[in-house]
RODO-2510 file (C-alpha; in nm, 4 decimals, decimal comma):
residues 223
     n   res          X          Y          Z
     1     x    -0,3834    -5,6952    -2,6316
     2     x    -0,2250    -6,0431    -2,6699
     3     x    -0,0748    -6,2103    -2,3442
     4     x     0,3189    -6,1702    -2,4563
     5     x     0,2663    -5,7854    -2,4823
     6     x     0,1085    -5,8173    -2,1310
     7     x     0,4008    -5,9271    -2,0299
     8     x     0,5953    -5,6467    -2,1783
     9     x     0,2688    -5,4045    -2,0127
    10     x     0,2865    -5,5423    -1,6483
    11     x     0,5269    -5,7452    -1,3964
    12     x     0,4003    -6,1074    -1,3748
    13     x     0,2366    -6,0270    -1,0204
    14     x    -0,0199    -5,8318    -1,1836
    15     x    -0,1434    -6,1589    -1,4609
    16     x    -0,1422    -6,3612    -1,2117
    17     x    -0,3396    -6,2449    -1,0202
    18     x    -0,5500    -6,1436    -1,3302
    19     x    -0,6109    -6,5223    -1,3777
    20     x    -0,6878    -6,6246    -1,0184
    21     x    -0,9517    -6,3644    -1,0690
    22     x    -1,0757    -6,4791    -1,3947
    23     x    -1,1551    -6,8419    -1,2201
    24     x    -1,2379    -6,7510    -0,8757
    25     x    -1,4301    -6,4296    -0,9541
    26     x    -1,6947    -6,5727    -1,2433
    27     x    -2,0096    -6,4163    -1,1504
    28     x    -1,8713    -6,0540    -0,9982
    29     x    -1,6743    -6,0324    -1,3816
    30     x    -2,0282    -6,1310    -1,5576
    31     x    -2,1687    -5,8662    -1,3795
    32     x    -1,8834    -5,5977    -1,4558
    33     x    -1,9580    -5,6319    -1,7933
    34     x    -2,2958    -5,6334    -1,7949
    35     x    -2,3461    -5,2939    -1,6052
    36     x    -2,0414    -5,1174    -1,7050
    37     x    -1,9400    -5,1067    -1,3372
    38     x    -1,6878    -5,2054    -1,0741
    39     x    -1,6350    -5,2146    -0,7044
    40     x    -1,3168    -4,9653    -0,5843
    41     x    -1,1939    -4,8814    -0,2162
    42     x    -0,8863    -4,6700    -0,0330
    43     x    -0,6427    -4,8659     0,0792
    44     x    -0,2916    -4,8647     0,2647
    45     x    -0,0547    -4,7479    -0,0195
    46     x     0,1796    -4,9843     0,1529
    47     x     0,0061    -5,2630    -0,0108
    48     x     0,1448    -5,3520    -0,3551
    49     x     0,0358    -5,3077    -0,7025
    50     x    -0,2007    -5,6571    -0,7150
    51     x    -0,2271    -5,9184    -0,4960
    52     x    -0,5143    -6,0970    -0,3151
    53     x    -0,5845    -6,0041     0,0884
    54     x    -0,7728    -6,1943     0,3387
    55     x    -1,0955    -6,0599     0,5176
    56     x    -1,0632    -5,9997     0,8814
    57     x    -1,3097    -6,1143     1,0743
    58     x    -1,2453    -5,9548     1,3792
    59     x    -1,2407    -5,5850     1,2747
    60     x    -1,2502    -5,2972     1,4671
    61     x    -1,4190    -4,9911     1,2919
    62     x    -1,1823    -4,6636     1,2789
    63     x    -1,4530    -4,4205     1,2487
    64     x    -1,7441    -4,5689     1,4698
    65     x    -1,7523    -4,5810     1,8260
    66     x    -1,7115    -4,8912     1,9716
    67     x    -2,0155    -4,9255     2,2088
    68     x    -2,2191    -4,8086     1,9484
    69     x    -2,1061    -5,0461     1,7151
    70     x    -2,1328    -5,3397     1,9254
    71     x    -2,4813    -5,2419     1,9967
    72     x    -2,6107    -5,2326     1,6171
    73     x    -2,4250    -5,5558     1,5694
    74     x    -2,5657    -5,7174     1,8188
    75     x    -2,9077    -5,6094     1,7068
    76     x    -2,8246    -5,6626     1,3029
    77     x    -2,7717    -6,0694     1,4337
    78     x    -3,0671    -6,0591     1,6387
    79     x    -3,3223    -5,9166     1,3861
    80     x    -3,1307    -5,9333     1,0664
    81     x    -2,8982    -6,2355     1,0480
    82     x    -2,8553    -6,2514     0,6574
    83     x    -2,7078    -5,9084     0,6521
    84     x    -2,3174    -5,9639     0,6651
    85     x    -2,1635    -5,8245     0,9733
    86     x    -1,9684    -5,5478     0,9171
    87     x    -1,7136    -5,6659     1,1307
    88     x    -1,6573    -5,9657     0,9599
    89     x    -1,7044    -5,7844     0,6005
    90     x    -1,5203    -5,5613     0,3212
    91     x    -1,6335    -5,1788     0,2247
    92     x    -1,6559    -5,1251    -0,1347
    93     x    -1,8339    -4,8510    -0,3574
    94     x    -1,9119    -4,9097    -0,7598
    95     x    -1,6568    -4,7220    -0,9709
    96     x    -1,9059    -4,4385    -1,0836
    97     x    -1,9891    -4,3055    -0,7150
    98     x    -2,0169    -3,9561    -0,7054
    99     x    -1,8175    -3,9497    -0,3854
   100     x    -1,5246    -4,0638    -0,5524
   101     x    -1,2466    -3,8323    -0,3222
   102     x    -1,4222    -3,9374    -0,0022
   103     x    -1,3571    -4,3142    -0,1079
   104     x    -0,9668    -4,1667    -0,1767
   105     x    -0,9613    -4,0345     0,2132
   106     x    -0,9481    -4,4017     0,3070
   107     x    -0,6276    -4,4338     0,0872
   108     x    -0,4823    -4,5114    -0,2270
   109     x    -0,7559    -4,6132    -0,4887
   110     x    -0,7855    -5,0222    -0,5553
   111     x    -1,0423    -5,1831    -0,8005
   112     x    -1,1392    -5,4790    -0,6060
   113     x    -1,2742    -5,8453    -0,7637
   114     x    -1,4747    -6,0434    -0,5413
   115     x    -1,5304    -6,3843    -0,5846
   116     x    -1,8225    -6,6371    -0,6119
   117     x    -1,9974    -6,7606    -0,3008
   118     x    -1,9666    -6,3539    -0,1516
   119     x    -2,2645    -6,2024     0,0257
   120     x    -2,3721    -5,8631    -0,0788
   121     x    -2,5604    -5,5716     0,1179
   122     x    -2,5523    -5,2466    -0,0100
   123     x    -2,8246    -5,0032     0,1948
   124     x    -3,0645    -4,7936    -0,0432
   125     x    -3,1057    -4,4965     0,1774
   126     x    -2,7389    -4,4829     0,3251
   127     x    -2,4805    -4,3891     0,1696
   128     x    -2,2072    -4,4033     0,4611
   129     x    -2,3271    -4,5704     0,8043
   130     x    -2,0700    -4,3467     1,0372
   131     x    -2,1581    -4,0015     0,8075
   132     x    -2,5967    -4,0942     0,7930
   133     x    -2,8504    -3,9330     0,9961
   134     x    -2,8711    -4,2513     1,2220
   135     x    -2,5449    -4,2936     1,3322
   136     x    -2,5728    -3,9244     1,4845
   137     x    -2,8895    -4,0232     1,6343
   138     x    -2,6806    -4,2998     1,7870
   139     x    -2,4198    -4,0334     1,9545
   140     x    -2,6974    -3,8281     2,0859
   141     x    -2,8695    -4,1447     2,2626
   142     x    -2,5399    -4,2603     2,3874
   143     x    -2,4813    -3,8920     2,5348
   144     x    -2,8462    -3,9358     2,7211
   145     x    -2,7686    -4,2647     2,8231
   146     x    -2,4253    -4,1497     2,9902
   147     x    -2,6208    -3,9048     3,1657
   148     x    -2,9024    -4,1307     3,3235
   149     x    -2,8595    -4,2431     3,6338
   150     x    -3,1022    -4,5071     3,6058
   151     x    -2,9905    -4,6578     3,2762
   152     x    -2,9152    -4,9916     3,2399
   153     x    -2,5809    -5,1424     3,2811
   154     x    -2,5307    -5,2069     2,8591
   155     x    -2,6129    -4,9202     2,5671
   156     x    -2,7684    -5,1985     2,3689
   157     x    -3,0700    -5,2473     2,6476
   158     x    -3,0886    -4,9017     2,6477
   159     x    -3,0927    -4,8265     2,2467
   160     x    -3,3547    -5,1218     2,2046
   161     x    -3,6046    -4,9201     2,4459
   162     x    -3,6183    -4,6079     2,2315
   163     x    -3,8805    -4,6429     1,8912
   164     x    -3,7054    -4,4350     1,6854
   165     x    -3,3942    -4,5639     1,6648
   166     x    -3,5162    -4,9150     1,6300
   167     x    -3,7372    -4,7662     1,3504
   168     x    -3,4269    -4,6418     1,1742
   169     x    -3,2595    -4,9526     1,2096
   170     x    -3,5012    -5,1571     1,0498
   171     x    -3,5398    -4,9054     0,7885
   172     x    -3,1575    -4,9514     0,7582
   173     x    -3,1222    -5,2907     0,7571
   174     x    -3,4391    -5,4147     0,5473
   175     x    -3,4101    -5,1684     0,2273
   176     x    -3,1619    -5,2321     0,0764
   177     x    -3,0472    -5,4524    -0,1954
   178     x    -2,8408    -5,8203    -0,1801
   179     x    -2,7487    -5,9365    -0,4864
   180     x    -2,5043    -5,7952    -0,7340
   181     x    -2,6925    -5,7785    -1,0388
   182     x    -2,9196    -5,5011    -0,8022
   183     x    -2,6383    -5,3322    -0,6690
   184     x    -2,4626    -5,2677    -1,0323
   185     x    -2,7905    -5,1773    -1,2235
   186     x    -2,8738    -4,9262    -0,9347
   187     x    -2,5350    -4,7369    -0,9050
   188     x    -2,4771    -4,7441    -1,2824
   189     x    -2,7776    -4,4836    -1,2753
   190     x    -2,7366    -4,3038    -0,9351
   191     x    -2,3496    -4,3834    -0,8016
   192     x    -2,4263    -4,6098    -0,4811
   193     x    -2,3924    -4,6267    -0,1414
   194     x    -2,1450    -4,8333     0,0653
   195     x    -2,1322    -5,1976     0,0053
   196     x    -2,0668    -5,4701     0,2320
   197     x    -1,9401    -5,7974     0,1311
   198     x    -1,9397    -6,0950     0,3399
   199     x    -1,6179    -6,2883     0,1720
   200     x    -1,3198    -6,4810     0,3099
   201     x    -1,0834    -6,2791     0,0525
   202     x    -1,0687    -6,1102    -0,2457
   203     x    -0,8375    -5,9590    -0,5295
   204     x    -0,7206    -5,5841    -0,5685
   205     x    -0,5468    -5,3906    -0,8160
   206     x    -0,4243    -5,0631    -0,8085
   207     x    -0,6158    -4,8228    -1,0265
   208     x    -0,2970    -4,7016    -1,2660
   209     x    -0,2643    -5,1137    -1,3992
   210     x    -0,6529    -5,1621    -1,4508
   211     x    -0,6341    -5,0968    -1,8175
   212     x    -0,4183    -5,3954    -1,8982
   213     x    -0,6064    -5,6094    -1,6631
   214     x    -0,9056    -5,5207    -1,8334
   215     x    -0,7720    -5,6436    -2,1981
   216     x    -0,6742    -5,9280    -2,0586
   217     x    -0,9782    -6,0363    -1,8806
   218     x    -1,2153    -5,9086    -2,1357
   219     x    -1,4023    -5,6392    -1,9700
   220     x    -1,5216    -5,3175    -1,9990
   221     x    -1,6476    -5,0428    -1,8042
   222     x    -1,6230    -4,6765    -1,8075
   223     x    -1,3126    -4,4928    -1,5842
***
């Protein structure tokens, strides 16, 4: 498709933020090609059709509880710095994940485009911290640790004392893979997990225009 018909195709909004993305975004469109893949989330339909959105880094999480998520935060930078914070990060899953209508729950459906520099962490066992088996052993230690009357004055003192959390945490936090390349040859075969990407922004467009981005960027992967 040549670049006057995208013109005709899409408002001028859309291409250009098509070719921020094609120079910002270098190795994540390398990638897209290669595996046939590409990272999607819900978002606000309030936002519009393209455009390019900051990362907040002081982000509260909607469906975790708060003291629980302070407490694996503070041990992630303790024990595992190089995994991005997911306070400071954005949720993504690869285009083919088999959970597709849970990633629409969040909101209307964006293909996102990440660019270079980003940090990647995508957990091999997890597919969805607040919905895994850990996070509800979380709730039922917090529950015992509301109870205690000798418990210490922080739930993080008190989560750090019990083995089989901290086992699951490392489990959680050490398998898992942090580069792209791994996280798009994995989920082309078996749909992925949730992603998190340490970045200060990145670009979105909304699923109904990805066709003509696609011809104009050069890509390919399946819908």
């Amino acid at each position: 498709m040549k670049i006057r018909h995208l013109f005709e195709q899409i408002d001028q909004d859309i291409l250009r933020y098509a070719n921020l993305a094609k120079k910002e975004c270098r190795n994540y469109l390398s990638n897209v090609s290669t595996y046939d893949n590409i990272l999607i989330r819900g978002m606000s339909k309030s936002n519009p059709t393209a455009g390019v959105k900051q990362v907040r880094k002081d982000r509260k999480p909607r469906d975790t509880d708060s003291e629980i998520a302070d407490a694996v935060e503070r041990y992630r930078e303790v024990h595992f710095p190089k995994v991005p914070a997911r306070q400071e990060s954005v949720f993504c899953f690869t285009n083919n994940n088999s959970n597709r209508q849970e990633i629409h729950n969040y909101g209307t459906l964006y293909y996102v485009f990440i660019p270079d520099g980003a940090v990647y962490w995508e957990s091999k066992n997890v597919d969805d911290f607040t919905g895994s088996g850990i996070y509800s052993h979380l709730l039922r230690i917090q529950k015992d640790y509301s109870r205690d009357p000798k418990a210490p004055e922080n739930f993080y003192t008190y989560m750090i004392d019990n083995d089989s959390i901290v086992k699951k945490l490392d489990e959680y936090f050490s398998q898992a893979w942090t580069n792209l390349e791994d996280i798009f040859r994995n989920d082309s075969r078996k749909g992925g997990n949730e992603i998190v990407i340490d970045c200060n922004f990145y670009f979105y467009f909304n699923v109904n225009v990805i066709e003509d981005v696609k011809s104009f960027l050069k890509i390919n992967f399946e819908n």
